[in-house]
N, C-alpha and C positions, 0 to 999 in steps of 0.2 A: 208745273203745268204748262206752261207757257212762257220759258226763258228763252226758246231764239225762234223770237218771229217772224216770218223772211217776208216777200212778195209784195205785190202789186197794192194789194189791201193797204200796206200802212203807208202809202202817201197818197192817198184816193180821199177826196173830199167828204167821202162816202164811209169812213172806216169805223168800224165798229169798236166799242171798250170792252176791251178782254175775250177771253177766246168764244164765248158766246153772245157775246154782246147785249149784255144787261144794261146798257144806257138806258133814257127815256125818249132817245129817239127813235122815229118810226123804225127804224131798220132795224132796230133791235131784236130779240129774238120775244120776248114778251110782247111786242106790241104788234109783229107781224102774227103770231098764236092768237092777240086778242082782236085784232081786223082779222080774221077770219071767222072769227067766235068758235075759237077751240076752246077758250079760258076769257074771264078777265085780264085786265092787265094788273096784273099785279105778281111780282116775284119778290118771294123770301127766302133766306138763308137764317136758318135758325142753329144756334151757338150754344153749345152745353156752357156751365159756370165749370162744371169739373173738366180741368183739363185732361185726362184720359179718355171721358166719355167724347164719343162722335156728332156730329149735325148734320142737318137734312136742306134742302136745299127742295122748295117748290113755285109751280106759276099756278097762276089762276087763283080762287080762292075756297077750291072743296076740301083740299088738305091742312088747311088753318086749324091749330090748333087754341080749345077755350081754356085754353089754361096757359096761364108765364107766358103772353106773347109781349113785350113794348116792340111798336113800331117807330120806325123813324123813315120821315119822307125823303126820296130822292131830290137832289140838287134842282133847278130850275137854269140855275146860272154854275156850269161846273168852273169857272173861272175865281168860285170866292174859296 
């Protein structure tokens, strides 16, 4: 997806993690959708256990599935 990343963005104090920028900072693409109140802030990537089978990938919290979810929270300090 994202093996040659060029431009201005990646030495900008301001740059975002990964081509959408799912960090937990403002700039992020989650957290600019939830200060507008498109969604909560909250994004998930949810992971088959069978390797063949696919995943899905959602923000906000309408698409949450009640069933097999474990969450794990985002870093605070991405430096540990």
């Amino acid at each position: 997806c994202a093996y040659d990343q060029q431009g201005p963005l990646l030495v900008s104090p301001a740059k975002t993690d990964g081509i959408l920028g799912l960090s937990n900072a403002k700039i992020s693409l989650p957290s600019q959708l939830a200060s507008q109140g498109i969604v909560k802030n909250v994004v998930g990537h949810c992971i088959s256990s069978d390797i063949k089978a696919g995943g899905y990938m959602f923000f906000g919290d309408d698409s949450v599935p009640s069933w097999g979810m474990n969450w794990v929270p985002m870093l605070s300090n991405p430096s540990l």
